[in-house]
N, C-alpha and C positions, 0 to 999 in steps of 0.2 A: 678769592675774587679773580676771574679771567683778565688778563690786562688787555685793552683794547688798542689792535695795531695797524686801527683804518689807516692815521697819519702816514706812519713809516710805510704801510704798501703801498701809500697813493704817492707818496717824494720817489719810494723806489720804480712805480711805474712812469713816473713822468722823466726820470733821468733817463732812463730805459727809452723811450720813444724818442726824444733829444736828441739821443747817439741812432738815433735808426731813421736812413734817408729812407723818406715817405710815410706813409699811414702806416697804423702797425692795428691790426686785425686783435679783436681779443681774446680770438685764439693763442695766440703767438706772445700775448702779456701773460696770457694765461701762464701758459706752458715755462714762462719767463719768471714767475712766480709762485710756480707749483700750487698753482691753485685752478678756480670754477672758472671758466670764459665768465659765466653769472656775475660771479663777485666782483670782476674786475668791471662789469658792463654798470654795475650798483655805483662802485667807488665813483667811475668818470660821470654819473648821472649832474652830482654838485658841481663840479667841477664845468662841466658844458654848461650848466645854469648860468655859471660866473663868466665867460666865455675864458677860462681857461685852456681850453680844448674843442675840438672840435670832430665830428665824425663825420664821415661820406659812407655810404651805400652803396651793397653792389661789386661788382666785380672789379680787383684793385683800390676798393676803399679801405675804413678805418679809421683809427683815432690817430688827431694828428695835434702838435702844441698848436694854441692860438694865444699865444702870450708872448713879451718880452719876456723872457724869464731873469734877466734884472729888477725888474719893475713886480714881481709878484716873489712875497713871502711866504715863508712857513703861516705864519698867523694867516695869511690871505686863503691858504687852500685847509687849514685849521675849518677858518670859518665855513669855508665853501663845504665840509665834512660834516657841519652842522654841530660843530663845538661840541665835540665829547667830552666826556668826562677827562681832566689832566688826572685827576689823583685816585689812587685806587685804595684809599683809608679815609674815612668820612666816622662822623661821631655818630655815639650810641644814641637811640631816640626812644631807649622799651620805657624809661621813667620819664616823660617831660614833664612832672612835677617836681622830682627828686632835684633839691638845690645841691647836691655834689653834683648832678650828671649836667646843670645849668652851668654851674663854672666851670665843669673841666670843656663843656661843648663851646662854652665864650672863648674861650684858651685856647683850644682848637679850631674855631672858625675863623679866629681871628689870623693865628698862623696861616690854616689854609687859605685865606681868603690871599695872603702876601705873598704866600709861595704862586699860587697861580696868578696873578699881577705880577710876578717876575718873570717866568716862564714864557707871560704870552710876549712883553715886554724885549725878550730875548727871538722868540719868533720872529717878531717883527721886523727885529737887527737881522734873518739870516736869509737872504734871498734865494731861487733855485739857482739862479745864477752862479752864485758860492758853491754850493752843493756839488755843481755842474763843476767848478772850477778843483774844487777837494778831489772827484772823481780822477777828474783826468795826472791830476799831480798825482795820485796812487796810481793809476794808471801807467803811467810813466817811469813809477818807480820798483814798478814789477815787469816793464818791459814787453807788457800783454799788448793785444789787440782786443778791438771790441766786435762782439758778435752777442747780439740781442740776447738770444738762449740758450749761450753757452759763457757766457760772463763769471756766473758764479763759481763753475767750476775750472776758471783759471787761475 
């Protein structure tokens, strides 16, 4: 099963615009993420719903935060993603008659269900702010500077 890494590209695109005075084009997320201008213009679609962000048109536009990024979670841009899937192992369903495949899926739903009520739980505790604050203490502790599209290969 493909693991799904809307979340991480969409925390990694919004740290990325954070550190970048002015709008940032989704070319330039793009290119920032080795990916589609498309994909990146997908991910920020929820994201501007929630007014996480914001765009401008036009010559010197772009995606710009429109958040305190104290005040918004993991779980906040989670939901804004439209709650994907957390887990990538889910129970067998070919017998739903069969009473072994009924208690091992009770056993398992019931774990799953508390693994993801931790997780989001945990979410909620880690704001972009933190993220924002983790960033720069690595940052600092490799003595780099920041430059939008050339970060990773520092």
């Amino acid at each position: 099963m493909r693991r799904d890494s809307r979340l991480s590209g969409v925390l990694h695109v919004l740290l990325h615009m954070a550190e970048h005075p002015g709008p940032c084009t989704s070319d330039m997320l793009a290119r920032a993420m080795d990916t589609n201008p498309v994909v990146i213009r997908r991910l920020m679609s929820g994201l501007r719903d929630r007014r996480y962000v914001r765009s401008e048109k036009g010559h010197g536009g772009g995606w710009m935060i429109a958040c305190d990024l104290g005040a918004v979670t993991l779980r906040d841009i989670y939901e804004a993603l439209g709650r994907p899937e957390l887990l990538a192992i889910g129970n067998r369903t070919d017998e739903p008659g069969c009473l072994v495949e009924q208690a091992v899926n009770a056993a398992l739903g019931k774990s799953f269900d508390e693994a993801e009520m931790l997780l989001l739980r945990r979410f909620g505790e880690v704001s972009l702010a933190a993220l924002s604050a983790d960033f720069h203490a690595r940052l600092a502790e490799r003595g780099g500077s920041i430059a939008l599209e050339t970060t990773h290969a520092e």
